[in-house]
N, C-alpha and C positions, 0 to 999 in steps of 0.2 A: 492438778496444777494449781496453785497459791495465785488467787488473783489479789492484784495487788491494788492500785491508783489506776484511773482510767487513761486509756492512751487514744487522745483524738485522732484523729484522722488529719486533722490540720490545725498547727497553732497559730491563733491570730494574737495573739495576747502580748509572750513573749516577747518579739520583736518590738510591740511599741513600747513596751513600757521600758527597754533597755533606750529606745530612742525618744522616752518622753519628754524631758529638757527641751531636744531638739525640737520635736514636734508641735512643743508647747511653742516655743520661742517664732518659730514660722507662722504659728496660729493669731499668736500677740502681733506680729508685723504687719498683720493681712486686717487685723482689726483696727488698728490703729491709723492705718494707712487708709483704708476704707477700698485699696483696691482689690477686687472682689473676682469682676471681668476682665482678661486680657492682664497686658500690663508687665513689669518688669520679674515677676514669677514667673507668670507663662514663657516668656520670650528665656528664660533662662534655662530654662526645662528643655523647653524644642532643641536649643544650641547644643546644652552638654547627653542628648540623649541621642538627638541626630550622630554627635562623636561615638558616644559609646555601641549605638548600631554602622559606623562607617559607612555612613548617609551623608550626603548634602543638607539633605532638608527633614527637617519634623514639623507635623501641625497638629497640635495637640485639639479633641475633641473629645466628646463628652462623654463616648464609652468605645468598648472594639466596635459593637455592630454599627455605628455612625462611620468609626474609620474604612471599613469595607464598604460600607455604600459609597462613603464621597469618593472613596480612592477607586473604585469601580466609575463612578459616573467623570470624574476628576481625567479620568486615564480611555476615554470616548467611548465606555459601552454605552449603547442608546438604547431605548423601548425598546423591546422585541426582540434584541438581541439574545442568545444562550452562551451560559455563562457555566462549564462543564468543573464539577468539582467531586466531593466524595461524599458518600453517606454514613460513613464513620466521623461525626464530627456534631461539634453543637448546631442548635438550630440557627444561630446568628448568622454562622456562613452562607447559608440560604436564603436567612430571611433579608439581609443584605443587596443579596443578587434581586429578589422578589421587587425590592422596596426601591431597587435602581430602576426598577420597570422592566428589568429582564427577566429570564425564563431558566431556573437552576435546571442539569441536566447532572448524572450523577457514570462516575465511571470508578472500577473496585479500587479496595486498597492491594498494598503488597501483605503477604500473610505472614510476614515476619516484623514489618515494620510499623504496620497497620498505618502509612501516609500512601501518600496515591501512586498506584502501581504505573511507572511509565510505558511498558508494555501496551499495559489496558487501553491505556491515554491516546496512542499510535495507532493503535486497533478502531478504536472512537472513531477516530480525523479519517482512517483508510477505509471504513466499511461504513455508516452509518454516515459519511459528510460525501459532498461532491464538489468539485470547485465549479463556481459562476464565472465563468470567463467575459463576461462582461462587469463587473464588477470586482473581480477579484478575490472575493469571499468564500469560503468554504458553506456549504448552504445543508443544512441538517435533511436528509433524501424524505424524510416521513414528516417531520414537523414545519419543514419548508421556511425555514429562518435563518438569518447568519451563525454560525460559530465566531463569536469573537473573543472572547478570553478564556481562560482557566486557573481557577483558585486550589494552586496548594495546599492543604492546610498541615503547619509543622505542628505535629499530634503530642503531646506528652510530653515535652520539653525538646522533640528533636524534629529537625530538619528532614522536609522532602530530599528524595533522591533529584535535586535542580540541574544536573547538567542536562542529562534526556529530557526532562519535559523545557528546559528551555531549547534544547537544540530543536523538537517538535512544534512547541507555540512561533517560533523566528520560520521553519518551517511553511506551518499552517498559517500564518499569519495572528496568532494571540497575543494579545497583552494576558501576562501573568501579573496575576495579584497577588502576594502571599499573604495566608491567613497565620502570622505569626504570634496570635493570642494566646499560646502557650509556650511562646520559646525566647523570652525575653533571655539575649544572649548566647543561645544555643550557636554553634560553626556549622557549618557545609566544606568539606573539603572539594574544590574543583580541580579534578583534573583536567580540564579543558585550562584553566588560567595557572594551576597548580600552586593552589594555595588554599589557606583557609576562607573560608567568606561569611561574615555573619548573617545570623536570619536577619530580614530587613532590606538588605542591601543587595537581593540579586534579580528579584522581579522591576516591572514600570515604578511598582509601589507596595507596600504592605503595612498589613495593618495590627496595630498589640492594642491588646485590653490589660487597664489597671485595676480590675473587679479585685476586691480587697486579698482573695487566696490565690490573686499569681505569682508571681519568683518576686516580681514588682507589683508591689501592687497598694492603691489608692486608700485612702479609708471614705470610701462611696466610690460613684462612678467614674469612671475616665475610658479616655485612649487615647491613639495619635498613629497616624499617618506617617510612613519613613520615605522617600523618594528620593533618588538623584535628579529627575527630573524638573525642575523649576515650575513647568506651565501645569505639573499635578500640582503641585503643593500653592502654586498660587491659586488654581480651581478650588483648591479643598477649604483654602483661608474664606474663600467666598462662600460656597457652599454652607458652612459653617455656622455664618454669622446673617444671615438672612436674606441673604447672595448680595450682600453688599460690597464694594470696596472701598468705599468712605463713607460715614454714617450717614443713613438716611438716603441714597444716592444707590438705587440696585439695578447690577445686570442682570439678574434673572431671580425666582423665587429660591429662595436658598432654607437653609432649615435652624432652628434654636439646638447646634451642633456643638456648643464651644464648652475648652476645658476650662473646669473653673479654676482661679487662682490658687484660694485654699488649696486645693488637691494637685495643682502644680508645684506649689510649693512643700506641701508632702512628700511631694514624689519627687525632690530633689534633694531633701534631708534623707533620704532612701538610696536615692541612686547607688552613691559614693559605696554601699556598702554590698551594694547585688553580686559582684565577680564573688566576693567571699561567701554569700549565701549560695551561690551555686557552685561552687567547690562541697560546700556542706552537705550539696544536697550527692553530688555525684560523690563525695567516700558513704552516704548513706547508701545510695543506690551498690555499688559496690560490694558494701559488709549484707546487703540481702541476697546480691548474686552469689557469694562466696556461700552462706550458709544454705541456699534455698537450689543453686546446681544442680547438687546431687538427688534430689527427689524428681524421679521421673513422673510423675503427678501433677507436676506444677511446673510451667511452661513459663522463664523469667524473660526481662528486654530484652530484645536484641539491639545490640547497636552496631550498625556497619563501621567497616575502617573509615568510612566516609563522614562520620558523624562524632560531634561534639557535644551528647546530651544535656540540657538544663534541668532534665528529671522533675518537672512542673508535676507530673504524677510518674508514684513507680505502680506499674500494672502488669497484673500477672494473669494469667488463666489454667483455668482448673474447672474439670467435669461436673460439677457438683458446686458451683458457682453460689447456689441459693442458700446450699447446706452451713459450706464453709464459712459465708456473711452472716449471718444467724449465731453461728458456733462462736465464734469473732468477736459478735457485740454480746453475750451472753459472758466471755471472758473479759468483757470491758475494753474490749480494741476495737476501732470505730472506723470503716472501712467506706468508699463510695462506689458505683458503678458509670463509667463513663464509656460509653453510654448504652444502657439495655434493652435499645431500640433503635434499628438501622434509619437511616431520614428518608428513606425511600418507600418505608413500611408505616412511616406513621401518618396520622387521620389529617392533617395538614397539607401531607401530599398526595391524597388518594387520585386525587383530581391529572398527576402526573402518568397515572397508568398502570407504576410499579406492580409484583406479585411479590409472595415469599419464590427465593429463586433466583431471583432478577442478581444479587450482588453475594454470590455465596459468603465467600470472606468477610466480607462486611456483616454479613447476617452470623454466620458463625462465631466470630467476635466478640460480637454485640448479648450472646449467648453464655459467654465465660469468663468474660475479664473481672478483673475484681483490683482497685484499687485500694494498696494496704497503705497505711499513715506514712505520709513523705515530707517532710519542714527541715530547714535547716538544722533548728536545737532539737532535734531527732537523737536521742541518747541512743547508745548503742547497747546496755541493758533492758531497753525497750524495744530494741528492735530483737532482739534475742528474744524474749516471752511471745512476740509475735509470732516469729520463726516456727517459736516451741508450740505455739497455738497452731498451727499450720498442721505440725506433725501431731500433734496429737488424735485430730479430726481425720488426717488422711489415717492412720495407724489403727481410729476406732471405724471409720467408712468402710476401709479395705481391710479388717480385720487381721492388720499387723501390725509387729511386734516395730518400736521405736530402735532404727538402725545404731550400731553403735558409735559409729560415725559420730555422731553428731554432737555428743558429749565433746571430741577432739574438736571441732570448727568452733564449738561454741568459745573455748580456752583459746582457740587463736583471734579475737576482737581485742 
C-alpha cells in the first residue's frame, strides 16, 4: 500500500485557522476590554448554550471535572454518600464523585453500546441496596451508606439509554447527573415523553467538558454545568467562585472553579458552527460503517433507534487490538485507545476492592476497542486508505486474500 501524508487522529489545526479572523477578533475584545473573569462573554455563552442543550440554565466552569463535582454537590450529594456509575469511562467521572466526598461505585456497561447497562443499574438498587425505612434511603447492604445518585456517562458521542435509568433513579430515590463530556449535542429519543431530548437536558444536571478535541471544544480548559433546575445552577455559580455570592461576602468555602472569559468567548465564535461539525462527523461515521460492515473482524458502532450520535470518537474493536494500532501508525494513521483500562482495575482504585472479573464487559472492552481518526474535515479519501489499512492487516493476520467487494464500496464514496 502507497503511504501517503499522515492522517491524525484528530485535527486541531484546521478548524481554527478557518476561524482565525473570528478567533482573533474575540481575543482583541477580551484584551482590550480587560475583562478576563466573568463578565459579558461568559453570561453570553451560558445563555446561547443553555439554548442550544434545551436547558434553563448554564454555568460555565473551568473544565468537565469541576462541572460534575459542583453539579454533584450543587444537586445534595453529601460526604459519604455513593455515587454508582461505570468503569468504562475517563477518570474524571470518578474523580468527581471522589472530590464531592462521595464514594464511586461502578455498575457494567451495555455490550453493544458501551454506556451503562440499565438492567445492571436495577440489579444494583434490588440486590446489593436495602431501603432504610426510617430515613427513606436506599442503604448499600456491605458498605453500609446511602445510594444517592447515578452518573450516566454519554460515551462517544452518544447518549445513555435515559428513560430506564430515570424511571429507576425516580424509583430508588437518585439524582441523575449526566456525564455528557462527549456528547456535546448528541439526542436521546424518549419514549416515555416521545420525543427527542438532548444530552443535557434530562438528568437534575450535567455536565460537558471543552478540553480542546471535543465536538466543542476550548482552546485550554473549560466546562459548564446544564440544569433546569435554578437552586443547581445557582449552588454551582457559588461553588465556583469561592462560595461566594457577592464578592468577598461567602456562604460556604467554594473552589477557584470559573470559566474564563477568553475561552467563553472562544467558545461562542465556535458554537454557531457545532450542528454542522456534527453532521460532518455523523456522514463520516456513516462512510466507515458502509465500508467497514462487511468485515466480520471488526466489530463497528452500534447505534440504537433511540440515539442521535455526535460521533466525539468512532471506535471499533478487533482481536488483535495491539497488532492493528502499531500496523496503523507504521502506515501513518494515528489511532487512540479509549480507554485500555477498566476504572475498577486500575491502582487508584484498588483500595475499592475490585478483581479482574468484577465488570466483564467493561473489561472486555477496554481489551479491543481502537479508535480510528474522526474530525469533521475527515476527507473521505482518507478515510478510504484507512479502511484499506484495516484490510490489509486483517488479510495479512488471517492469511487472506482481500475480498473483492471492497474495490465496489470503495467507488460508492
Amino acid at each position: 500500500m502507497t503511504v501517503n501524508r499522515p492522517i491524525p487522529f484528530v485535527d486541531l489545526v484546521t478548524p481554527h485557522v478557518e476561524l482565525q479572523d473570528e478567533l482573533v477578533s474575540a481575543f482583541t475584545t477580551a484584551i482590550r476590554s480587560a475583562a478576563f473573569i466573568g463578565g459579558p462573554a461568559v453570561e453570553g455563552f451560558e445563555r446561547d448554550f443553555a439554548q442550544f442543550c434545551d436547558a434553563k440554565h448554564c454555568v460555565g466552569v473551568s473544565s468537565g471535572t469541576d462541572a460534575l463535582r459542583f453539579a454533584l454537590t450543587g444537586a445534595g450529594v453529601q460526604p459519604g454518600d455513593i455515587v454508582v456509575t461505570v468503569p468504562h469511562t475517563f477518570i474524571a467521572t470518578t474523580e468527581a464523585i471522589s472530590q464531592a466526598g462521595a464514594l464511586p461505585d461502578f455498575v457494567d456497561v451495555d455490550a453493544r453500546t458501551y454506556t451503562m447497562d440499565p438492567a445492571v443499574l436495577r440489579r444494583y438498587m434490588e440486590t446489593k441496596c436495602v431501603l432504610d425505612t426510617r430515613t427513606g434511603r436506599y442503604i448499600h447492604r456491605t458498605l453500609g451508606k446511602p445510594v444517592t445518585a447515578v452518573i450516566p456517562v454519554h460515551l462517544y458521542g452518544q447518549t445513555a439509554d435515559m428513560d430506564p435509568i430515570l424511571e429507576i433513579a425516580d424509583q430508588f430515590g437518585l439524582v441523575v447527573i449526566e456525564d455528557a463530556c462527549q456528547a456535546h449535542g448528541a439526542e436521546y429519543f424518549s419514549k416515555k415523553e416521545n420525543r427527542w431530548r438532548k444530552a443535557g437536558s434530562m438528568g437534575r444536571a450535567a455536565a460537558f467538558s471543552f478540553y480542546p478535541g471535543k465536538n466543542l471544544g476550548a482552546c485550554g480548559e473549560a466546562g459548564a454545568i446544564t440544569t433546569n433546575d435554578e437552586k443547581v445552577a445557582r449552588s454551582a455559580k457559588v461553588l465556583r467562585d469561592h462560595g461566594q455570592s457577592q464578592k468577598y461576602h461567602h456562604e460556604i468555602e467554594g473552589y477557584n472553579g470559573r470559566l474564563d472569559a477568553i475561552q467563553a468567548a472562544i467558545l461562542s465564535v465556535k458554537l454557531p458552527h457545532l450542528a454542522e461539525w456534527n453532521r460532518r462527523r455523523q456522514d463520516a461515521a456513516h462512510r466507515y460503517d458502509d465500508m467497514l460492515s462487511s468485515f466480520e473482524d471488526v466489530i463497528v458502532p452500534y447505534q440504537p433507534e433511540w440515539s442521535r450520535s455526535v460521533y466525539h470518537l468512532y471506535v471499533i474493536r478487533v482481536f488483535d487490538r495491539g497488532g492493528l494500532q502499531k500496523y496503523l501508525a507504521e502506515q501513518k494513521i494515528y489511532t487512540g485507545i479509549h480507554y485500555p483500562v477498566a476504572l475498577h482495575l486500575q491502582r487508584a482504585y484498588k483500595h475499592l476492592g475490585y478483581t479482574q472479573g468484577d465488570f466483564p464487559v467493561s473489561e472486555k472492552a477496554a481489551s479491543e476497542i481502537l479508535s480510528l481518526p474522526m474530525y469533521p474535515q475527515l476527507e473521505p479519501r482518507d478515510q478510504t486508505r484507512v479502511v484499506q489499512a484495516i484490510l490489509a492487516f486483517l488479510s495479512q493476520s488471517l492469511n487472506l486474500r482481500e475480498p473483492a467487494s471492497f474495490a465496489f464500496r470503495e467507488n460508492q464514496l
